[in-house]
Backbone as XML, in Angstrom:
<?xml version="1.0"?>
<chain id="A" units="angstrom">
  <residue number="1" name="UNK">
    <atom name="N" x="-155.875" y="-59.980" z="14.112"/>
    <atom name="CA" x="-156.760" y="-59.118" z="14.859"/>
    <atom name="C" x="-157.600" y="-59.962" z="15.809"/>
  </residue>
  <residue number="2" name="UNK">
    <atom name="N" x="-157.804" y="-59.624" z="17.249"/>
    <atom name="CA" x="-158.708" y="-60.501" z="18.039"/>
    <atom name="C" x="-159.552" y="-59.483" z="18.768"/>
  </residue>
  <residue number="3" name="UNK">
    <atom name="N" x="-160.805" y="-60.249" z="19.328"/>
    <atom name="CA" x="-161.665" y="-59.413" z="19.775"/>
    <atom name="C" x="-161.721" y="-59.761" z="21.475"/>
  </residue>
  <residue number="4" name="UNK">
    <atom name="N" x="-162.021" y="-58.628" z="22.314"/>
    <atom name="CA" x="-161.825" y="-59.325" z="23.291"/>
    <atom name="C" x="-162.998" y="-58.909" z="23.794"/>
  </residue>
  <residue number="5" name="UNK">
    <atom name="N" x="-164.081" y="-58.967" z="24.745"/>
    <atom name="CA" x="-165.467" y="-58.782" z="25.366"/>
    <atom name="C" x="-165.378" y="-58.774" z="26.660"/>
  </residue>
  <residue number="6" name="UNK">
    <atom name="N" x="-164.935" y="-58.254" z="27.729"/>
    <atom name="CA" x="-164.841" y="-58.574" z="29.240"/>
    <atom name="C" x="-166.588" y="-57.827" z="29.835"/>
  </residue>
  <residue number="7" name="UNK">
    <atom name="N" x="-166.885" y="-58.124" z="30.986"/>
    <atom name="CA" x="-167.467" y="-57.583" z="31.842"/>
    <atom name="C" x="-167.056" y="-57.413" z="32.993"/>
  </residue>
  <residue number="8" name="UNK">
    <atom name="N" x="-166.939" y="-55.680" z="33.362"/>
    <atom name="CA" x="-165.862" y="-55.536" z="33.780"/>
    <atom name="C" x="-166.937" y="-54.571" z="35.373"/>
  </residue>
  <residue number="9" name="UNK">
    <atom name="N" x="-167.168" y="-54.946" z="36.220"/>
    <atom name="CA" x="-167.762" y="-54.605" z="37.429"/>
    <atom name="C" x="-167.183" y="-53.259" z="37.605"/>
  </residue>
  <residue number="10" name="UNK">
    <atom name="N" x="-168.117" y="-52.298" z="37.222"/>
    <atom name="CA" x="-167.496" y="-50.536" z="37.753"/>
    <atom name="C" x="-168.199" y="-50.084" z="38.330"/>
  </residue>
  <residue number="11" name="UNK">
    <atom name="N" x="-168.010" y="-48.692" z="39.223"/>
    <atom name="CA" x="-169.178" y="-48.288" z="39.888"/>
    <atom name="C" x="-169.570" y="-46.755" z="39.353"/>
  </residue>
  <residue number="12" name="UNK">
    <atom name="N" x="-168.738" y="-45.894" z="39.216"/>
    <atom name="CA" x="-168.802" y="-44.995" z="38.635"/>
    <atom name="C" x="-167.872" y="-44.777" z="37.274"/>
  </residue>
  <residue number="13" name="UNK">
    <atom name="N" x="-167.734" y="-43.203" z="36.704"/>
    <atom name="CA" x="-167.085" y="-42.911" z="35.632"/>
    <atom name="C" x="-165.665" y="-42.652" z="35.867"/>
  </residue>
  <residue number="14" name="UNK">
    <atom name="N" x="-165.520" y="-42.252" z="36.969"/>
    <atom name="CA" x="-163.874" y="-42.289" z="37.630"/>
    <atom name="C" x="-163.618" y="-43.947" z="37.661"/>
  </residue>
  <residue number="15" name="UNK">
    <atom name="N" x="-163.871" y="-45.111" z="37.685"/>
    <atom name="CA" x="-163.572" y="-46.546" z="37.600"/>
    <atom name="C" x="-163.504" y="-46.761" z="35.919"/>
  </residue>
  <residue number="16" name="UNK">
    <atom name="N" x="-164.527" y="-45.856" z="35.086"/>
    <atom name="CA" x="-164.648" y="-46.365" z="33.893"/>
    <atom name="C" x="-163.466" y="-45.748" z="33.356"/>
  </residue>
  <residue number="17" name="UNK">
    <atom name="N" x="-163.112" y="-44.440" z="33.176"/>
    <atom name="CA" x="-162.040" y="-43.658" z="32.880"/>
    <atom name="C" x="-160.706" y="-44.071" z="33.045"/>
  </residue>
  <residue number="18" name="UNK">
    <atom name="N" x="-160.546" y="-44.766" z="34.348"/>
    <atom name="CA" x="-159.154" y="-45.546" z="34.600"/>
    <atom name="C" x="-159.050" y="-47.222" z="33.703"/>
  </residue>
  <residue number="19" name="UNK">
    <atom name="N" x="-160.401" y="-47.332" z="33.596"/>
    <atom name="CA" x="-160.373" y="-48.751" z="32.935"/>
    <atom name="C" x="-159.904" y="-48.752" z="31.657"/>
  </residue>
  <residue number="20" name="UNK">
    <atom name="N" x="-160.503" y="-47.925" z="31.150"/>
    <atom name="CA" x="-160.157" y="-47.526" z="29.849"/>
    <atom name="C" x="-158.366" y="-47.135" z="29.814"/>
  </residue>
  <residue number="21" name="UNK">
    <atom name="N" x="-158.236" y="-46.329" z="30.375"/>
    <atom name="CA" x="-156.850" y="-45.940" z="30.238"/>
    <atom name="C" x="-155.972" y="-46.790" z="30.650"/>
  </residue>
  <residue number="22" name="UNK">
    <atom name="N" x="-156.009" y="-47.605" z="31.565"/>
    <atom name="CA" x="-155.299" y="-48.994" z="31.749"/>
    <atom name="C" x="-154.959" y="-49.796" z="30.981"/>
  </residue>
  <residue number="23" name="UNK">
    <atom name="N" x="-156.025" y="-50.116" z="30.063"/>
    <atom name="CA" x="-156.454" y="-51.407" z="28.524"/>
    <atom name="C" x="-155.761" y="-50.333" z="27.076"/>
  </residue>
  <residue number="24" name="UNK">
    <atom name="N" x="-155.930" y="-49.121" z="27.583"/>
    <atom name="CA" x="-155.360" y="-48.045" z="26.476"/>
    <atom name="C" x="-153.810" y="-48.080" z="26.194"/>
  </residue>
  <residue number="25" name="UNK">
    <atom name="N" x="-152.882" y="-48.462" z="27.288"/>
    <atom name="CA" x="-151.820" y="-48.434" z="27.771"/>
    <atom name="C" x="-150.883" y="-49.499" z="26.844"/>
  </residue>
  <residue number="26" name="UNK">
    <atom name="N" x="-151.695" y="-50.924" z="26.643"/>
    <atom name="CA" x="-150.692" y="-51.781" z="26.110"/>
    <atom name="C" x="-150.623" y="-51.400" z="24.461"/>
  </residue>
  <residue number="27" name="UNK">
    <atom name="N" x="-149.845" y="-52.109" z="24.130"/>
    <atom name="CA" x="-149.345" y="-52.070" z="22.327"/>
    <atom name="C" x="-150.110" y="-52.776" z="21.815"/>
  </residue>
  <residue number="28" name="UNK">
    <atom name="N" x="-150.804" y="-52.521" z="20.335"/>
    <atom name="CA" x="-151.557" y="-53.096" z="19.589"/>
    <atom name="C" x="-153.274" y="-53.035" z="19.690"/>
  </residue>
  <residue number="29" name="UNK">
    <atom name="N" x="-153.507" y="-51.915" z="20.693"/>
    <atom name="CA" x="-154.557" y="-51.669" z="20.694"/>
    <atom name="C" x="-155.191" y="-51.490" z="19.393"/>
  </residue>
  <residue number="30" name="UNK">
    <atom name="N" x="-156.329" y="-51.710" z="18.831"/>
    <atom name="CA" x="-156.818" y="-50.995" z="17.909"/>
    <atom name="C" x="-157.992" y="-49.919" z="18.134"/>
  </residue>
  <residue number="31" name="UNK">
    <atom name="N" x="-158.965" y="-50.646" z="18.870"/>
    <atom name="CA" x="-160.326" y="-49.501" z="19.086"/>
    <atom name="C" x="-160.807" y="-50.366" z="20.769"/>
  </residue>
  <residue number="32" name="UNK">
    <atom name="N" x="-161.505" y="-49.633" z="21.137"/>
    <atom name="CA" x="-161.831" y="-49.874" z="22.814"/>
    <atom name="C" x="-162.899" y="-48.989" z="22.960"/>
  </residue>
  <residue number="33" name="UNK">
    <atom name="N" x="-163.864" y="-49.847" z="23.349"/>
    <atom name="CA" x="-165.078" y="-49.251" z="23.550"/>
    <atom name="C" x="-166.066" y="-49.789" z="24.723"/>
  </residue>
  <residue number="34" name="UNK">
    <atom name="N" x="-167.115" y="-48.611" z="25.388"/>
    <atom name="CA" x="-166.971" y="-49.137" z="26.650"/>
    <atom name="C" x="-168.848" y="-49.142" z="26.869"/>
  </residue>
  <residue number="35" name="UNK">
    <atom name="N" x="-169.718" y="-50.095" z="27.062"/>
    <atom name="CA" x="-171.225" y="-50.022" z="26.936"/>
    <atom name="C" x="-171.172" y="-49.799" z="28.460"/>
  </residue>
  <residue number="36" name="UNK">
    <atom name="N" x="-171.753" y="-48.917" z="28.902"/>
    <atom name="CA" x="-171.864" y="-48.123" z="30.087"/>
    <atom name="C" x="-173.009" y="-48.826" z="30.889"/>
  </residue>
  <residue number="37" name="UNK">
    <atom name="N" x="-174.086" y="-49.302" z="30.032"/>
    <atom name="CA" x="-175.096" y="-49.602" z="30.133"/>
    <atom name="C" x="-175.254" y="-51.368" z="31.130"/>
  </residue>
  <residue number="38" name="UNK">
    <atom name="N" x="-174.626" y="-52.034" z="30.308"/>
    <atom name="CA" x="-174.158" y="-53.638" z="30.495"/>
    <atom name="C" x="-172.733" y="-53.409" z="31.166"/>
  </residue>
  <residue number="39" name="UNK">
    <atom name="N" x="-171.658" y="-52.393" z="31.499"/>
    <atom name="CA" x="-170.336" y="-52.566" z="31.689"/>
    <atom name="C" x="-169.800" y="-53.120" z="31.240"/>
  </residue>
  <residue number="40" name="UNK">
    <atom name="N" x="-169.822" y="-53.843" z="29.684"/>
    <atom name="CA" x="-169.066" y="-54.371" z="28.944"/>
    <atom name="C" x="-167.863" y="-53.572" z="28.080"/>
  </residue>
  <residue number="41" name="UNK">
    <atom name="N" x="-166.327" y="-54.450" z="28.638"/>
    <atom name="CA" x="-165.623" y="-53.369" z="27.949"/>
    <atom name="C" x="-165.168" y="-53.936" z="26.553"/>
  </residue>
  <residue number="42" name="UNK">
    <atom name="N" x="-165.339" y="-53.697" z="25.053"/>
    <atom name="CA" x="-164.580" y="-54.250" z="24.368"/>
    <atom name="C" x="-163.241" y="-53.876" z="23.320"/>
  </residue>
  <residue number="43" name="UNK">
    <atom name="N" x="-162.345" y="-54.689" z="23.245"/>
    <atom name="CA" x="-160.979" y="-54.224" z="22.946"/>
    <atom name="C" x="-160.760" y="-55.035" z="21.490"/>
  </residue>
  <residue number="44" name="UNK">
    <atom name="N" x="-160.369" y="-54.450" z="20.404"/>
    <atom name="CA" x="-159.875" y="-54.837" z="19.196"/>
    <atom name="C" x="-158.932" y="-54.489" z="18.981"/>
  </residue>
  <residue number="45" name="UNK">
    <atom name="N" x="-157.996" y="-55.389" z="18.443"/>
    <atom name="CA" x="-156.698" y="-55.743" z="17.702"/>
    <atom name="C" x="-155.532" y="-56.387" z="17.978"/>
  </residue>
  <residue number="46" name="UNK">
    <atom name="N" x="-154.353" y="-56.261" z="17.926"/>
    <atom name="CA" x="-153.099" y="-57.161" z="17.982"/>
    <atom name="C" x="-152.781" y="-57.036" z="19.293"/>
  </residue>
  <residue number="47" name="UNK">
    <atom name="N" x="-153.205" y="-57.628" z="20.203"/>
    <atom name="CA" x="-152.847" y="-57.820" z="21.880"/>
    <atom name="C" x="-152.780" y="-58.941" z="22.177"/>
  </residue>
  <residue number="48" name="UNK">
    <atom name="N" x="-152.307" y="-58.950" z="23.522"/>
    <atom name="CA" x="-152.586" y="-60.634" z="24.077"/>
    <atom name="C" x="-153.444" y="-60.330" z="25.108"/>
  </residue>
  <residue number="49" name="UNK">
    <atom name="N" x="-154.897" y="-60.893" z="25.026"/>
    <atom name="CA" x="-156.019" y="-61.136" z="26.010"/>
    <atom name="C" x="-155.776" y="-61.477" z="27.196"/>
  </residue>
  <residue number="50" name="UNK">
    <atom name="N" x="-155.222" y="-62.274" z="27.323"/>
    <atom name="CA" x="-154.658" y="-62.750" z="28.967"/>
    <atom name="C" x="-153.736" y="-61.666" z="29.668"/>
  </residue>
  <residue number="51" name="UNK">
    <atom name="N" x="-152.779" y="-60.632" z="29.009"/>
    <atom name="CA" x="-152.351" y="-59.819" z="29.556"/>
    <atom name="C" x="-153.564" y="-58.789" z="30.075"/>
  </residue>
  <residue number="52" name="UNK">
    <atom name="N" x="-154.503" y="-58.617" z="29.043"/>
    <atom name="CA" x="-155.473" y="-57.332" z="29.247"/>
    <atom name="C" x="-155.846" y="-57.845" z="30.450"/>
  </residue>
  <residue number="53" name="UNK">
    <atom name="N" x="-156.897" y="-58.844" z="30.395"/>
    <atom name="CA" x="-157.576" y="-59.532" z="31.036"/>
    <atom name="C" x="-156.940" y="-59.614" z="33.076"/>
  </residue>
  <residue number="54" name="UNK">
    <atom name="N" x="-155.640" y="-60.041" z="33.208"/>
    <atom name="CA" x="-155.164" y="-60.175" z="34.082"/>
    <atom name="C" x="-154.880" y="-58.715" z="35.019"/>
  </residue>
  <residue number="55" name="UNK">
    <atom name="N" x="-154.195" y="-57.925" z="33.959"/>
    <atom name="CA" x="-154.443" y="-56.078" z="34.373"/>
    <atom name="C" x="-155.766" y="-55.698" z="34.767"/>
  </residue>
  <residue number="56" name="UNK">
    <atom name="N" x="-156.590" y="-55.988" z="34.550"/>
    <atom name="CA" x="-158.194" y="-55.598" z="34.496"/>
    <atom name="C" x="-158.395" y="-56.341" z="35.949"/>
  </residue>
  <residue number="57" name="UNK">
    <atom name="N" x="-158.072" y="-57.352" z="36.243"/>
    <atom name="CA" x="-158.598" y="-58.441" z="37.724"/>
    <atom name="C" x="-157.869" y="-57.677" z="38.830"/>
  </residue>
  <residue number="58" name="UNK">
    <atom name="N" x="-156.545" y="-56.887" z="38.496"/>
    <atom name="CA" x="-155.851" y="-56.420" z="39.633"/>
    <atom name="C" x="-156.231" y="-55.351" z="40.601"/>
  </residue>
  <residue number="59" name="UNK">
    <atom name="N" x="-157.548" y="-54.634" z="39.704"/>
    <atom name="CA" x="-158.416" y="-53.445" z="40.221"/>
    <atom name="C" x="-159.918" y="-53.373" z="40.513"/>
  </residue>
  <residue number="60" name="UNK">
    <atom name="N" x="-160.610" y="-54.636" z="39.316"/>
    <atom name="CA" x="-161.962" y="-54.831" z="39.197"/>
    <atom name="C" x="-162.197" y="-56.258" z="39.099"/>
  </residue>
  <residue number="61" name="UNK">
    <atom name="N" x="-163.583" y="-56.377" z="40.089"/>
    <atom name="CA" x="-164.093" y="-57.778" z="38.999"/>
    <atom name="C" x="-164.348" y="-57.932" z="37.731"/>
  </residue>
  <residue number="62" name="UNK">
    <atom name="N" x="-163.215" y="-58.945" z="37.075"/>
    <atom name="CA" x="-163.618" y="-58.951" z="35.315"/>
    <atom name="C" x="-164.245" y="-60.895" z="34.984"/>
  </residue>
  <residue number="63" name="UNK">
    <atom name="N" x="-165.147" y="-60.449" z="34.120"/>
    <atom name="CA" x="-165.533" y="-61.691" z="33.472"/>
    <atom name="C" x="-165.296" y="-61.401" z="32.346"/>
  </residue>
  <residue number="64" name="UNK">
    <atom name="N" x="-164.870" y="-62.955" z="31.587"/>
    <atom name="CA" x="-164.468" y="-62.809" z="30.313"/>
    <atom name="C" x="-165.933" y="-63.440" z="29.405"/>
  </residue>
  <residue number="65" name="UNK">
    <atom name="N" x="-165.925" y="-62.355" z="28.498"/>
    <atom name="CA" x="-167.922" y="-62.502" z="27.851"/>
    <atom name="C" x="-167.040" y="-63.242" z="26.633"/>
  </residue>
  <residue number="66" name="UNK">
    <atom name="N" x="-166.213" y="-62.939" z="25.935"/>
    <atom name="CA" x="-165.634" y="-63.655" z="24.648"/>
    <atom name="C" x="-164.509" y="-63.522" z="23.992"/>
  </residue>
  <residue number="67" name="UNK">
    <atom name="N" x="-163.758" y="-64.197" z="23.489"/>
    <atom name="CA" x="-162.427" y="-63.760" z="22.654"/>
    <atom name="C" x="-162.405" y="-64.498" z="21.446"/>
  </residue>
  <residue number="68" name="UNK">
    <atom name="N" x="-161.968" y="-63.713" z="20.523"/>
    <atom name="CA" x="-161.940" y="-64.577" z="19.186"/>
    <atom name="C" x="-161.373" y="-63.494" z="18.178"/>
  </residue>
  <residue number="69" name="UNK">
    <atom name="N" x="-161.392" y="-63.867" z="16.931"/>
    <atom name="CA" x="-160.762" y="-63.302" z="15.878"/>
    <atom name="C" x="-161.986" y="-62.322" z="15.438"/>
  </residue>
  <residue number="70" name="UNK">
    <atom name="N" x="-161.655" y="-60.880" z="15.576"/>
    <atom name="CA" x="-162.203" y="-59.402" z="14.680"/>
    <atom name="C" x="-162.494" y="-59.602" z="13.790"/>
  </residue>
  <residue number="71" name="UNK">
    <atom name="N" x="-163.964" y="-59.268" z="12.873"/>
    <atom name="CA" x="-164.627" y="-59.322" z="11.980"/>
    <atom name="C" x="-163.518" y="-58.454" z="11.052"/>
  </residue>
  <residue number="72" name="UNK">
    <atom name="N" x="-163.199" y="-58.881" z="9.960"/>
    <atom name="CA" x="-162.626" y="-58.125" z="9.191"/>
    <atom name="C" x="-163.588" y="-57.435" z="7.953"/>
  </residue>
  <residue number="73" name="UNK">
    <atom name="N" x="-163.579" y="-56.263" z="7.469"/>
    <atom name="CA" x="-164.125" y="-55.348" z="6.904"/>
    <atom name="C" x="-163.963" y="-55.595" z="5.166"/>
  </residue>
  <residue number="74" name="UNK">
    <atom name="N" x="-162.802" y="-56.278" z="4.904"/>
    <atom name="CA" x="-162.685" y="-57.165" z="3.398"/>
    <atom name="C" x="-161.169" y="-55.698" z="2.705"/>
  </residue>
  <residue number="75" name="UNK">
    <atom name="N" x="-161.117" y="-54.485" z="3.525"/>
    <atom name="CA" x="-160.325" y="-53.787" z="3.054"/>
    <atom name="C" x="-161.253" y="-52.624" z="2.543"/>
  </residue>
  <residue number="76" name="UNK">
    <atom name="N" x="-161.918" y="-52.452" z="2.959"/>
    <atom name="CA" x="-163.675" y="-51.484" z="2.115"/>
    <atom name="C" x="-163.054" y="-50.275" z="2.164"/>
  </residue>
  <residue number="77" name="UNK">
    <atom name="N" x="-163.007" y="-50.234" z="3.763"/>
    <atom name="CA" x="-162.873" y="-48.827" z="4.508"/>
    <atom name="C" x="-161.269" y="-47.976" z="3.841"/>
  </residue>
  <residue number="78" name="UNK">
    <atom name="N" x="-160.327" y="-49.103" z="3.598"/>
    <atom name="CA" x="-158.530" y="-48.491" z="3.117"/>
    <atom name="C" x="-158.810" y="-48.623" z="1.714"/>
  </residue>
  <residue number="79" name="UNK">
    <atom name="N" x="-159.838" y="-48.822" z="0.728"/>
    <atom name="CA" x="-160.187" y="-48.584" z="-0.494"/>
    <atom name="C" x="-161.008" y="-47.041" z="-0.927"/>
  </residue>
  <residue number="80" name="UNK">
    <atom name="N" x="-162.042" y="-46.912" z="0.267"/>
    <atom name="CA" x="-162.335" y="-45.470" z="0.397"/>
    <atom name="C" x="-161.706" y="-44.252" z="0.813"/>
  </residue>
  <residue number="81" name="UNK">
    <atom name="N" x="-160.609" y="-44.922" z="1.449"/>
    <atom name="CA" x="-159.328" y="-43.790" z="1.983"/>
    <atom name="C" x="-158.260" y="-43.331" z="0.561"/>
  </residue>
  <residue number="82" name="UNK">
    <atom name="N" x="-158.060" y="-44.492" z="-0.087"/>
    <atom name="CA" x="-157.523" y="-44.211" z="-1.131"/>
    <atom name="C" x="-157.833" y="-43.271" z="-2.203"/>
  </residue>
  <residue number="83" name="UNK">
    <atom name="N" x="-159.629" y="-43.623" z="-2.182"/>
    <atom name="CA" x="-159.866" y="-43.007" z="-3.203"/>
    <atom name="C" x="-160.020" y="-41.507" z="-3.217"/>
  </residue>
  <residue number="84" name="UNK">
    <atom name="N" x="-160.449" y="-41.445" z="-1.882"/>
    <atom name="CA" x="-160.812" y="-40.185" z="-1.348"/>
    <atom name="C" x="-159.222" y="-39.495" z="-1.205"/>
  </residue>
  <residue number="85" name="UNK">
    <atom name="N" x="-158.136" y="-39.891" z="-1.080"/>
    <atom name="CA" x="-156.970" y="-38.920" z="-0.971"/>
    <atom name="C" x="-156.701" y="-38.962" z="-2.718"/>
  </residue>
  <residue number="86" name="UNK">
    <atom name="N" x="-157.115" y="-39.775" z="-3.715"/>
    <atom name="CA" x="-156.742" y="-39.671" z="-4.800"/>
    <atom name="C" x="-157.467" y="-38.241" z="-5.688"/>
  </residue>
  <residue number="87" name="UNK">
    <atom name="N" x="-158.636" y="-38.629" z="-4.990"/>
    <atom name="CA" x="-159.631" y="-37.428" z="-5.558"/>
    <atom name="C" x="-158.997" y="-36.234" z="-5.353"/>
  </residue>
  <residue number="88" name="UNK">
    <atom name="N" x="-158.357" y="-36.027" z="-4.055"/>
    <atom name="CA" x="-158.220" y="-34.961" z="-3.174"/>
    <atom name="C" x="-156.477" y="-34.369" z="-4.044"/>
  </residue>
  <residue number="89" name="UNK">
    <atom name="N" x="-155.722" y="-35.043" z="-4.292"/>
    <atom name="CA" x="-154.267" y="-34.853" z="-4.800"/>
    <atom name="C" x="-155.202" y="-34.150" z="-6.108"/>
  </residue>
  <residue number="90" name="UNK">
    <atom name="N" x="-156.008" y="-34.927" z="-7.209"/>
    <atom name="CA" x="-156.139" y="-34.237" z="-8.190"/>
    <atom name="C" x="-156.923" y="-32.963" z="-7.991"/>
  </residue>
  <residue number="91" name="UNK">
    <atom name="N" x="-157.793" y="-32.976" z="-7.472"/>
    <atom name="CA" x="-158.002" y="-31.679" z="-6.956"/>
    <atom name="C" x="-157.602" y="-30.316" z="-6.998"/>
  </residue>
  <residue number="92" name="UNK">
    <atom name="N" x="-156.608" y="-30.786" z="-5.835"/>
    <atom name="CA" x="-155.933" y="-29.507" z="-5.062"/>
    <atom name="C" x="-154.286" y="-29.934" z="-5.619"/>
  </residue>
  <residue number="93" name="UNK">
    <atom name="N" x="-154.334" y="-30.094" z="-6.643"/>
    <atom name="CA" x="-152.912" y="-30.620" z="-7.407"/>
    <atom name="C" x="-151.626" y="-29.527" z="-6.838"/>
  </residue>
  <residue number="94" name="UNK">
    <atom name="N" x="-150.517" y="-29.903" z="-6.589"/>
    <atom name="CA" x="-149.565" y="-28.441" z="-6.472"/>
    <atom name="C" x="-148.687" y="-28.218" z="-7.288"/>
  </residue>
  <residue number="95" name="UNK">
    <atom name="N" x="-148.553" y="-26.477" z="-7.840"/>
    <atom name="CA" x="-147.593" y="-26.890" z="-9.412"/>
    <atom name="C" x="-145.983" y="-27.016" z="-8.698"/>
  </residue>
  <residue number="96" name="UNK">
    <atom name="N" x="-145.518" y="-27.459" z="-9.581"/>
    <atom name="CA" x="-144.089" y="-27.974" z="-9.555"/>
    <atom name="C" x="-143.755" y="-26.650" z="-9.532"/>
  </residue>
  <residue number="97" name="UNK">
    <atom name="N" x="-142.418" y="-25.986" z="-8.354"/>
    <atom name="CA" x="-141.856" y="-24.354" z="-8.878"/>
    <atom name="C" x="-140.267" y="-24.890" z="-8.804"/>
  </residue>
  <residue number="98" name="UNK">
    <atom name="N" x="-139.570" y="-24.603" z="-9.722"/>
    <atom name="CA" x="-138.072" y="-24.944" z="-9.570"/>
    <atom name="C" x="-137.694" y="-23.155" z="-9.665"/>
  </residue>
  <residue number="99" name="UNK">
    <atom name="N" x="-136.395" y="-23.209" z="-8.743"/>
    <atom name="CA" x="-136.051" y="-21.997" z="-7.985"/>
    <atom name="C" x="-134.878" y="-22.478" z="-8.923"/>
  </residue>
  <residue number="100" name="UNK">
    <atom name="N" x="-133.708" y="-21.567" z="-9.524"/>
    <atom name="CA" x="-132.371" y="-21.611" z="-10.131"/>
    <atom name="C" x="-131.574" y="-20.581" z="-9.524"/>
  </residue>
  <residue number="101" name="UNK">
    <atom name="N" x="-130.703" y="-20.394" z="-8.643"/>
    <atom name="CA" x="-130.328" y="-19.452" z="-7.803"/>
    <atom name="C" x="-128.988" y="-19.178" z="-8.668"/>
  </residue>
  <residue number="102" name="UNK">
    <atom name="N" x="-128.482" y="-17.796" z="-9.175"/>
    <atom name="CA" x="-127.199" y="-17.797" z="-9.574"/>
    <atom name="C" x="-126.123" y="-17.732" z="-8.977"/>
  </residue>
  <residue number="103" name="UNK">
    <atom name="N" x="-125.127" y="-18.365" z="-9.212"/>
    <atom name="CA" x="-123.817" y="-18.905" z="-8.279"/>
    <atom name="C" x="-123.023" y="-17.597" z="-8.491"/>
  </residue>
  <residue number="104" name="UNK">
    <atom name="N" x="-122.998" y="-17.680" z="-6.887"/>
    <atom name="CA" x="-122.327" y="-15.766" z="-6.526"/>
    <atom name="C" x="-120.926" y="-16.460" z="-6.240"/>
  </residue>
  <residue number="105" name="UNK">
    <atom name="N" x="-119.967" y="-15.232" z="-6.938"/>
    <atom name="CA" x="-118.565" y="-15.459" z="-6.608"/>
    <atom name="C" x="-117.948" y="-14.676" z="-5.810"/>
  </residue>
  <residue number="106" name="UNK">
    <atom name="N" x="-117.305" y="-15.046" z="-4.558"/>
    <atom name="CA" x="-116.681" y="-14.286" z="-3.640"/>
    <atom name="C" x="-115.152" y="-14.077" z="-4.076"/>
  </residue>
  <residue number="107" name="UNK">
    <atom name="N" x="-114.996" y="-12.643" z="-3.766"/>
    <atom name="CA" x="-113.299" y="-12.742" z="-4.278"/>
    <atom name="C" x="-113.039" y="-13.030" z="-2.821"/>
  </residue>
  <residue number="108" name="UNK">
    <atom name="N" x="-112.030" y="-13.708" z="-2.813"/>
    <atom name="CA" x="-110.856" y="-13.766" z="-1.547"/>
    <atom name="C" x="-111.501" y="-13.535" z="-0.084"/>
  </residue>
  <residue number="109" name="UNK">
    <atom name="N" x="-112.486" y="-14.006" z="0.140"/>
    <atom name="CA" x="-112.701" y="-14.068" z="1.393"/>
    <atom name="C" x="-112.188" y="-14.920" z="2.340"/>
  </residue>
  <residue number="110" name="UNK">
    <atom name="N" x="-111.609" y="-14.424" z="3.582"/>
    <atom name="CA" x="-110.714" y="-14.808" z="4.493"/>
    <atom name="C" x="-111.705" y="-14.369" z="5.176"/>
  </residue>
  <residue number="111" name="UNK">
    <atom name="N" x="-111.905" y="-15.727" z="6.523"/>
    <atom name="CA" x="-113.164" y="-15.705" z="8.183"/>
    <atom name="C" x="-111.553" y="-15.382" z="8.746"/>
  </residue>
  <residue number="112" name="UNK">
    <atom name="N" x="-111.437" y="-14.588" z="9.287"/>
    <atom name="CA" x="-110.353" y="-14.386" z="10.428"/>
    <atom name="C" x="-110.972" y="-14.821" z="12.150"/>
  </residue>
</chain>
């Protein structure tokens, strides 16, 4: 997972909207988020920075604020997902229905 930090020179929300959807575009995105405030855009997960980075220069002035490896969470968040769908199966459990259909016998049917 890597983090990427650009500052990315926009002028309005039609520049921010395309920025976003540009950086949205490659594989391995994880989350992308955009401080409106500072114009800082930042991008998490399995990408290559220099691709983002280079897409981003072809439309806007970009500075690169930082890149490095994503704070990892220790697994917290896919431990509370678990538990919470475990809760949820016992719950709302579904009963087992087995259907036994009796085997119909056709005399002599001929499809002409």
């Amino acid at each position: 997972m890597k983090k990427l930090v650009v500052n990315v020179n926009l002028h309005d929300d039609r520049d921010r909207s395309k920025a976003m959807q540009v950086v949205s575009g490659f594989g391995g995105i994880g989350s992308l988020s955009m401080d409106s405030k500072d114009n800082k855009l930042t991008v998490s997960g399995d990408f290559d920075p220099v691709k983002v980075v280079n897409k981003l220069r072809k439309s806007w002035h970009t500075e690169i604020v930082s890149v490095g490896a994503a704070k990892e969470d220790d697994g917290k968040k896919d431990d509370q997902v678990a538990n919470l769908v475990k809760a949820y199966e016992a719950y709302y459990s579904t009963p087992v229905t087995y259907y036994c259909v009796p085997p119909e016998e056709t005399p002599n049917c001929v499809i002409c």
